[in-house]
N, C-alpha and C positions, 0 to 999 in steps of 0.2 A: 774064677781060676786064681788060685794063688803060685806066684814065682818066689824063689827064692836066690838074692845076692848072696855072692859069695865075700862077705864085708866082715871087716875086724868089728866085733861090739865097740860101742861108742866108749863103755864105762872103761874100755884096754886105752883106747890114744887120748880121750880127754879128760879123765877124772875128774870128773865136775863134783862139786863140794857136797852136791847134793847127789846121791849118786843115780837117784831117777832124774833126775831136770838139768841139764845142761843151760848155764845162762853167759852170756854174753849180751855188752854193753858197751857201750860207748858213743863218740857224737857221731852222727851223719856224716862233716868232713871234717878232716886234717887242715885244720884252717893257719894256724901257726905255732908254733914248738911253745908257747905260753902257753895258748887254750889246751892243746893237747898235752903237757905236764900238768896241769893243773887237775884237770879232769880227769888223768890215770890218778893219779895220786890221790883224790877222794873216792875214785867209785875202789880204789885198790884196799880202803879203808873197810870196806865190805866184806864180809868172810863169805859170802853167797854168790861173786861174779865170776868165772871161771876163764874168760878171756875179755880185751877191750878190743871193740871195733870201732874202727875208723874208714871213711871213703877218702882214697888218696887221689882218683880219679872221678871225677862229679858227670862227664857229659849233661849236659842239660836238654831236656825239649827244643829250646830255642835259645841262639848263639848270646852271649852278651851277660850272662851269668858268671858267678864265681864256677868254676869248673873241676876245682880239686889243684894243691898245692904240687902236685908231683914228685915225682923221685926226692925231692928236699922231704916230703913227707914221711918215708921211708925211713927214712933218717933218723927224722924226729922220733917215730914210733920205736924204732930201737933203740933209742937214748933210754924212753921212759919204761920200756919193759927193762932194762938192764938196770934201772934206778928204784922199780916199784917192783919187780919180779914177776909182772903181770902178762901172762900170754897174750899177741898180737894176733888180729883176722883182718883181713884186707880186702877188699872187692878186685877181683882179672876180670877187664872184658874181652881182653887177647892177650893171642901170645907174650907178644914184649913186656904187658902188666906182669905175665906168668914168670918170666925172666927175672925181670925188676923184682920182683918178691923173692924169688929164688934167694936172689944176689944177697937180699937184706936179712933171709933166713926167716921170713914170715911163718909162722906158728900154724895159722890154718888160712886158706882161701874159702872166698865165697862168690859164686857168679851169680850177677844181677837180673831180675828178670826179661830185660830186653834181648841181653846175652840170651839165658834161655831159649826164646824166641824164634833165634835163627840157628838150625843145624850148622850152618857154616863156619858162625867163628865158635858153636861146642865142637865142632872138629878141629878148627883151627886149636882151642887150647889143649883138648885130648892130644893132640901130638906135641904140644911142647911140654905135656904132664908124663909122658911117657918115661918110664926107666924112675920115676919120681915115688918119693916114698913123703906123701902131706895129705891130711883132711881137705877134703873138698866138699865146701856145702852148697846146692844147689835150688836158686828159688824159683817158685814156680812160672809162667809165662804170665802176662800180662790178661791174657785169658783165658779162662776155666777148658785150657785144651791140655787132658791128662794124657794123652800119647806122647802130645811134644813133650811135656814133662817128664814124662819116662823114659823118655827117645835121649832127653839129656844128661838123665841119670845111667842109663848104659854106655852112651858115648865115653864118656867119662870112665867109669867102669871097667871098660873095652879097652881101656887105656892100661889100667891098672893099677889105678886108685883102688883100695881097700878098705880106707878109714873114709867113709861116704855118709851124708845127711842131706834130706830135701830141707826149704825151708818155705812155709808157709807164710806169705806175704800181702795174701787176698787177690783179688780178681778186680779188675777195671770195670767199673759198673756203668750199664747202662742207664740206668735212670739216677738221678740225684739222691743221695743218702746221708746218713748226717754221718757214713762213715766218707774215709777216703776211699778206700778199695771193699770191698764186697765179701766177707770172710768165705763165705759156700763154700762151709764147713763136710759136706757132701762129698766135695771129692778129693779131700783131705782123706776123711774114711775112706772112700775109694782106694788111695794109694797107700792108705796104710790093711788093705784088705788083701791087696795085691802085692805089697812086699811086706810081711811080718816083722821082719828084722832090719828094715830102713827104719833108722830113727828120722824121724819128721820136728823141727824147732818152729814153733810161731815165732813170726817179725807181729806185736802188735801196733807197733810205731806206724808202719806202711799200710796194715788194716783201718789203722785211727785215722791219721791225717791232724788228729788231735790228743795232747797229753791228757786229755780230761776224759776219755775211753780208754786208756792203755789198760789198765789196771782189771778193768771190767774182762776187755777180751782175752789179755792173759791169765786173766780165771779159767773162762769159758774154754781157754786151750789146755790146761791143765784135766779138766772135769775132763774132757773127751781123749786124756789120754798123751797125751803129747808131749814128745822128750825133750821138752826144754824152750827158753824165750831168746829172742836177739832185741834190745830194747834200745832206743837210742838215748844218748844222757850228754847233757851240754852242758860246762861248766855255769853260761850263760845264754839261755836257750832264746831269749828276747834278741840275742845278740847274733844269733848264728845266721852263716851265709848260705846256708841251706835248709829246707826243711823247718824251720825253727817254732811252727806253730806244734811239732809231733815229738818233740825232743824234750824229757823233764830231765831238773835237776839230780845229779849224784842223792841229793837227802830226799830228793822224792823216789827217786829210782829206789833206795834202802826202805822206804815207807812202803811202797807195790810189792816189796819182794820177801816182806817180814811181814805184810797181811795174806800174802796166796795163799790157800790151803793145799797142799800136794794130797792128791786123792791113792789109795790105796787098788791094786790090781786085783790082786789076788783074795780069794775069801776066804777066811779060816775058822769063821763061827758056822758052826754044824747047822745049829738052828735055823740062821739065817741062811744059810745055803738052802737046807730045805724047804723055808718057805720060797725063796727065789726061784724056785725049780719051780714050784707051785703057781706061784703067780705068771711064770713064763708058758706052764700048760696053758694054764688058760689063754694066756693071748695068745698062743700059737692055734687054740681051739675058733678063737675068735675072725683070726685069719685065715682059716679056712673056710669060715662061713662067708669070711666076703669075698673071698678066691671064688665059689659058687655063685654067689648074688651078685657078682661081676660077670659072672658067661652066662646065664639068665638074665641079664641086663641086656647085653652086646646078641647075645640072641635074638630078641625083641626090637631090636636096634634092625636087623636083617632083616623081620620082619616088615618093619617099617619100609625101609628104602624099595623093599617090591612093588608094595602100596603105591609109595611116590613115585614110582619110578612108572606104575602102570597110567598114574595119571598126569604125570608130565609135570609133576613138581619139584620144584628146587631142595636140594639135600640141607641146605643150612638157612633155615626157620629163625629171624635172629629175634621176633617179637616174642615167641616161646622161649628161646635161650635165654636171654635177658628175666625173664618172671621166672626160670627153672632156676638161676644163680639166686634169684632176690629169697625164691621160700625156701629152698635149702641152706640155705646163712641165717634167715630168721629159725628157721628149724635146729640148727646148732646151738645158737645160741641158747637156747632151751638147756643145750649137756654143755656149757659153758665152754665149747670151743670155740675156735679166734675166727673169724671174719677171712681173714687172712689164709689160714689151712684150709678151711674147707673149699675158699674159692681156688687156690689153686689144686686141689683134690679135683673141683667140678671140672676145672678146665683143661686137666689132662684127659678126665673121663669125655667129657665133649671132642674133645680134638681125636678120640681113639674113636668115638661114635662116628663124626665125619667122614672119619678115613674107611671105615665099617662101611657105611652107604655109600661112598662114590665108588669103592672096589666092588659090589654087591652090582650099582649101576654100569658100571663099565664092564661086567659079565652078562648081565641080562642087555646090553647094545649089543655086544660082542655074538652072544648067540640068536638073538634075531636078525639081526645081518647076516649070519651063516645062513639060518632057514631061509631067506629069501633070498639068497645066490644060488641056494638048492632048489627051490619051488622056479626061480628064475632058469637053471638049466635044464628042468625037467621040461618046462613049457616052452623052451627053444626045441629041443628033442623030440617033442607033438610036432 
């Protein structure tokens, strides 16, 4: 299902240089009116950055951290857009932040993902955005939960924001990765399936956790479409009080941003349109045949659980399961697919097999207990 917002285009309130990629830059925090003149003033040097971001308010995980310069920071940020001409974004986690920006005439807001998180305080700043006329860009939650993320992007909305952007920041992983957050790139397309006209920015700073992947996954966001990066850039990123292994310098941020290739939407060669069409038959031909040899599978699977179910076996075989994962991986690897896909292919298909045989068993209990509460009242009634 797709919805459609009732949102100004991004290209009317931000005119980014680029006018598919909207970028924004700057450090993590507002640490003092030096680093932060310093660092507008080289990434301002750029003809490709379209706003500078800075965190005025840091909350940390745990207490005893630098935490953001405050309202002095606001300050600062207006000095150096009034001195470089360069638009200002600032992070609200509440009202008062939403105030305090007002006051300082902030350029665009952007809410954090913890914010995200909690409907509470996206309600609490939806009412003090009310009657307001600013960009608000909104990053996803902490975890791959796309309601609450939409739930934030309407809130807001509800509000009367019009000039509206999600931003793509990654997902908190549960197993260790050599990123910091988890791109699951999935349900990014999800919400850009479900709103056509939400422009969506990757943060690859928050996805990396390190400057030595930015560049990579702000590719990878551009290739899938994606309108624009929020990158973070330190005058002196060894130096910084926050974040500082994810922050490159202004002349590397100009290096990342003059190698991206901006990929093309639209098709305009006849030729290749029609062979596209072509090679799309066919895999749409081809996914039909496994749409079939998936319910002839799961068929078989039903079969099975009667079997077990008649002889009193357990639905999840894990000595089978285990050797059906091992030859179907060696079996890939043959069409030179990854180890990786296939097993999570098999283990979605296993976990739908499962659920296939215990609902199968839990109908065949269910009607032999009927027949013997009927055999049973018939032979009270003898």
């Amino acid at each position: 299902m797709m919805d459609k917002l009732d949102i100004i285009p991004m290209k009317a309130w931000a005119s980014p240089r680029n006018e598919n990629c909207l970028i924004i830059a700057g450090p993590c925090s507002a640490e003092t009116r030096d680093q932060v003149f310093q660092t507008a003033k080289e990434i301002q040097k750029s003809d490709r950055v379209d706003f500078f971001r800075a965190g005025v308010w840091k909350p940390r995980t745990r207490p005893g951290g630098f935490e953001g310069a405050g309202i002095e920071a606001l300050e600062w940020l207006k000095e150096a857009r009034a001195e470089t001409g360069i638009k200002i974004a600032v992070e609200a986690a509440n009202s008062r932040h939403v105030e305090q920006c007002l006051k300082y005439d902030v350029d665009v807001l952007w809410i954090g993902t913890r914010t995200t998180a909690n409907p509470f305080s996206i309600q609490e700043i939806a009412d003090a955005l009310k009657g307001v006329d600013i960009p608000v860009l909104i990053k996803n939650p902490m975890n791959p939960d796309l309601p609450l993320w939409i739930g934030a992007i309407e809130r807001i909305h509800k509000a009367g924001i019009r000039k509206l952007a999600a931003i793509h920041r990654g997902f908190f992983p549960f197993e260790r990765t050599h990123l910091r957050n988890i791109p699951k790139w999935e349900v990014v397309i999800e919400l850009k399936s479900r709103f056509h006209n939400l422009p969506i920015i990757c943060d690859p700073s928050h996805i990396c956790g390190n400057s030595a992947y930015v560049e990579k996954i702000a590719q990878k966001a551009l290739d899938i479409n994606l309108n624009g990066l929020m990158i973070e850039s330190h005058i002196k990123p060894e130096k910084a009080l926050s974040d500082s292994a994810q922050q490159v310098t202004p002349d590397h941020l100009e290096s990342i941003l003059a190698n991206l290739k901006h990929r093309v939407v639209e098709i305009e060669d006849s030729k290749f349109k029609d062979a596209l069409t072509d090679f799309r038959g066919q895999i749409d031909d081809i996914d039909y045949q496994m749409t079939e040899l998936m319910g002839e599978r799961m068929d078989l699977v039903r079969q099975i659980a009667r079997e077990k179910w008649k002889r009193n076996i357990s639905v999840l075989q894990l000595k089978h399961w285990e050797n059906m994962q091992k030859t179907r991986i060696e079996h890939a690897r043959e069409r030179e697919l990854s180890d990786t896909f296939i097993k999570k292919i098999f283990q979605l298909v296993h976990k739908e097999s499962i659920s296939i045989q215990t609902d199968v068993m839990h109908i065949l209990n269910k009607e032999k207990q009927e027949k013997k509460d009927t055999d049973d009242g018939d032979s009270d009634q003898a």
